[in-house]
C-alpha positions as CSV (number, residue, x, y, z in Angstrom):
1,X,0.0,0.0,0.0
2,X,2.7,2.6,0.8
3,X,4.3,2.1,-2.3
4,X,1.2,2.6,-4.5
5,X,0.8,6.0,-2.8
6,X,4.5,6.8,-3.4
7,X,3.6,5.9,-6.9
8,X,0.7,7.9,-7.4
9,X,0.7,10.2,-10.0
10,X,-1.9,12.1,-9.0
11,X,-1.3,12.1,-5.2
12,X,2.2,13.2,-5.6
13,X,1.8,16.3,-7.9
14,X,-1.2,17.6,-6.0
15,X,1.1,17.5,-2.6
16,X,4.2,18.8,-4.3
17,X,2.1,21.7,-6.0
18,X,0.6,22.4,-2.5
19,X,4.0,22.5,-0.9
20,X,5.5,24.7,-3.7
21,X,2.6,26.9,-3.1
22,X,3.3,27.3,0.5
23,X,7.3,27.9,0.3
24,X,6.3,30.4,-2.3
25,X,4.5,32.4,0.1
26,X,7.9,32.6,2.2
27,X,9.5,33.9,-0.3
28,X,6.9,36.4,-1.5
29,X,6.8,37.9,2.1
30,X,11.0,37.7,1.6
31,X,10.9,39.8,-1.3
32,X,8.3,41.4,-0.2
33,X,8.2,42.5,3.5
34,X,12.5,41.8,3.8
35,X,11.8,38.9,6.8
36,X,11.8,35.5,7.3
37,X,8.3,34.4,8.3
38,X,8.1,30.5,8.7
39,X,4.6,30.4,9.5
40,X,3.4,30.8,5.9
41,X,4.8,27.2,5.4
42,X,1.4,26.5,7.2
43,X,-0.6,29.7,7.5
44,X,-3.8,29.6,5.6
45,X,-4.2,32.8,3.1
46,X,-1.3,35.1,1.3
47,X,0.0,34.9,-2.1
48,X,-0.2,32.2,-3.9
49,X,-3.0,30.0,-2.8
50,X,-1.7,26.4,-1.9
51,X,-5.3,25.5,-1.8
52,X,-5.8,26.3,-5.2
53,X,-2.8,24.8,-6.3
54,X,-3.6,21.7,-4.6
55,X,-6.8,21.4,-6.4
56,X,-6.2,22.4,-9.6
57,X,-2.6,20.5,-10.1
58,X,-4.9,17.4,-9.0
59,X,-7.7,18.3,-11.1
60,X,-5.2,18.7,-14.0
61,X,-3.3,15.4,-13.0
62,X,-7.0,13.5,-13.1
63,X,-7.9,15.0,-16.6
64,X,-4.4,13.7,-17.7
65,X,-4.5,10.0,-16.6
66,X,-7.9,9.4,-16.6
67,X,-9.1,12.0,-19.6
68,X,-10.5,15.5,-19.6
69,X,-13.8,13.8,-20.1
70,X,-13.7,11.5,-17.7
71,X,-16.4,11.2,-14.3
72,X,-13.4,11.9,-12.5
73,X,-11.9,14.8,-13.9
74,X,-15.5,16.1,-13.9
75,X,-15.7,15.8,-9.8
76,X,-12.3,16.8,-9.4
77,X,-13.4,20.0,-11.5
78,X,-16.8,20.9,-9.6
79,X,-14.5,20.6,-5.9
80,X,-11.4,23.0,-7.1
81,X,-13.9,25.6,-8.3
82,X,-15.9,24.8,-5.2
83,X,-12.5,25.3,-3.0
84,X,-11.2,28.2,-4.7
85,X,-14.9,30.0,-4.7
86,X,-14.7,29.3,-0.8
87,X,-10.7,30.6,-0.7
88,X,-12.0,34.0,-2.7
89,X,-14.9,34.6,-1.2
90,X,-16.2,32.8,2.1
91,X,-13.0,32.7,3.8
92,X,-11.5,36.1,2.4
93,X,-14.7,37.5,4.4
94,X,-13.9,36.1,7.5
95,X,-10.8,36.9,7.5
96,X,-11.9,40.6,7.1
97,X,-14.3,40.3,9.6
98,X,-11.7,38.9,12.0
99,X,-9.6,42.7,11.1
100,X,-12.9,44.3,12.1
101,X,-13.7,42.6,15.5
102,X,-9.7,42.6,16.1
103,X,-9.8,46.9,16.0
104,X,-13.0,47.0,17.6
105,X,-11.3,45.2,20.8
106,X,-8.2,47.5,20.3
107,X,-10.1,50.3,20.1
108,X,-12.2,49.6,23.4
109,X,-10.2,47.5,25.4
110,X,-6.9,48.5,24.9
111,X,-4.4,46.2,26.4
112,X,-6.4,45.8,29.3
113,X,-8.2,43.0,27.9
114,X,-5.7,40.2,27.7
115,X,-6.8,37.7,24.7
116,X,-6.4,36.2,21.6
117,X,-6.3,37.6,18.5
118,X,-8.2,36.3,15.7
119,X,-6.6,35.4,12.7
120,X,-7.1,37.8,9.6
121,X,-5.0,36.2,7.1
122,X,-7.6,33.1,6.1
123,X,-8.4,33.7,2.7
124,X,-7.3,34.7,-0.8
125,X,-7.7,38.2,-3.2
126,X,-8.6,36.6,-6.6
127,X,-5.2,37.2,-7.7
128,X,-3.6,34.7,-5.1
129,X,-6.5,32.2,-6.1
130,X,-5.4,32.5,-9.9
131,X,-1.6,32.4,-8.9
132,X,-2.4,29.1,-7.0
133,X,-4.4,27.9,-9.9
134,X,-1.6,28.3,-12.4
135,X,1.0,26.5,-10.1
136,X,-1.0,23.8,-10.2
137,X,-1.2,23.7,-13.6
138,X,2.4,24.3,-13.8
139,X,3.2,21.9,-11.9
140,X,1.0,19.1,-13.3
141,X,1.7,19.7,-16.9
142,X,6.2,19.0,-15.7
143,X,5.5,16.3,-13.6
C-alpha cells in the first residue's frame, strides 16, 4: 500500500504543488516584506494560494491519466472551483471580519483585555487564487 501512494501520480503532484505553493509564500513575504516568516509554510491565506494549487494540479493530473472527459476529472473540477470559490470569497470575508472585531477590541479594550487575536490572514484576493491555480497547472503539466 505505501508504495502505490508513493507511486501515485496524481497524489504526488497535488502534494508537491501544495508545498511549492506554500514555500512560495515565504519567499513572496522575503521579497516582499524583507523577513523570514516561517509560519506561511502553514498559515492559511497570502499569495499564492496552496489551496488552489492543490486542487487544480490534482484536477489537472485526473484529466491527464484518466481524460479531460472522464467522471473523475468532472468531480475533481466541480470541488477545485468549489475550493477556490470558498478561498475568494467565504474565507476572504472572515478573515476581514476577524480585522474588524480585532480593531474593535483595540479600540475599546486596549491592552487591558488580555486575549487572543483572531486570525485575519484566512483567505485569498482573486489574484492569489489564480496564482495558486496556475502553479498547479504548472506543476502538473512538468511532472
Amino acid at each position: 500500500m505505501l508504495q502505490e501512494l508513493l507511486n501515485n501520480y496524481v497524489l504526488k503532484t497535488a502534494l508537491f504543488a501544495w508545498a511549492l505553493a506554500q514555500l512560495l509564500k515565504v519567499i513572496f513575504v522575503l521579497l516582499t516584506q524583507k523577513r523570514w516568516d516561517f509560519e506561511r509554510l502553514v498559515g492559511a491565506g497570502g499569495m499564492p494560494s496552496s489551496h488552489s494549487a492543490l486542487v487544480t494540479s490534482l484536477t489537472f493530473a485526473i484529466g491527464k491519466e484518466l481524460g479531460f472527459d472522464s467522471i473523475e476529472f468532472a468531480m475533481a473540477f466541480t470541488v477545485a472551483m468549489v475550493v477556490m470559490y470558498d478561498a475568494a470569497g467565504v474565507r476572504r470575508a472572515a478573515g476581514k471580519q476577524a480585522e474588524v472585531l480585532n480593531q474593535i477590541l483595540d479600540d475599546f479594550y486596549h491592552a487591558e483585555f488580555n486575549r487572543e487575536r483572531l486570525k485575519e490572514l484566512l483567505g485569498h484576493t482573486p489574484v492569489e487564487v489564480l496564482a495558486g491555480a496556475a502553479i498547479g497547472v504548472i506543476v502538473a503539466i512538468l511532472l
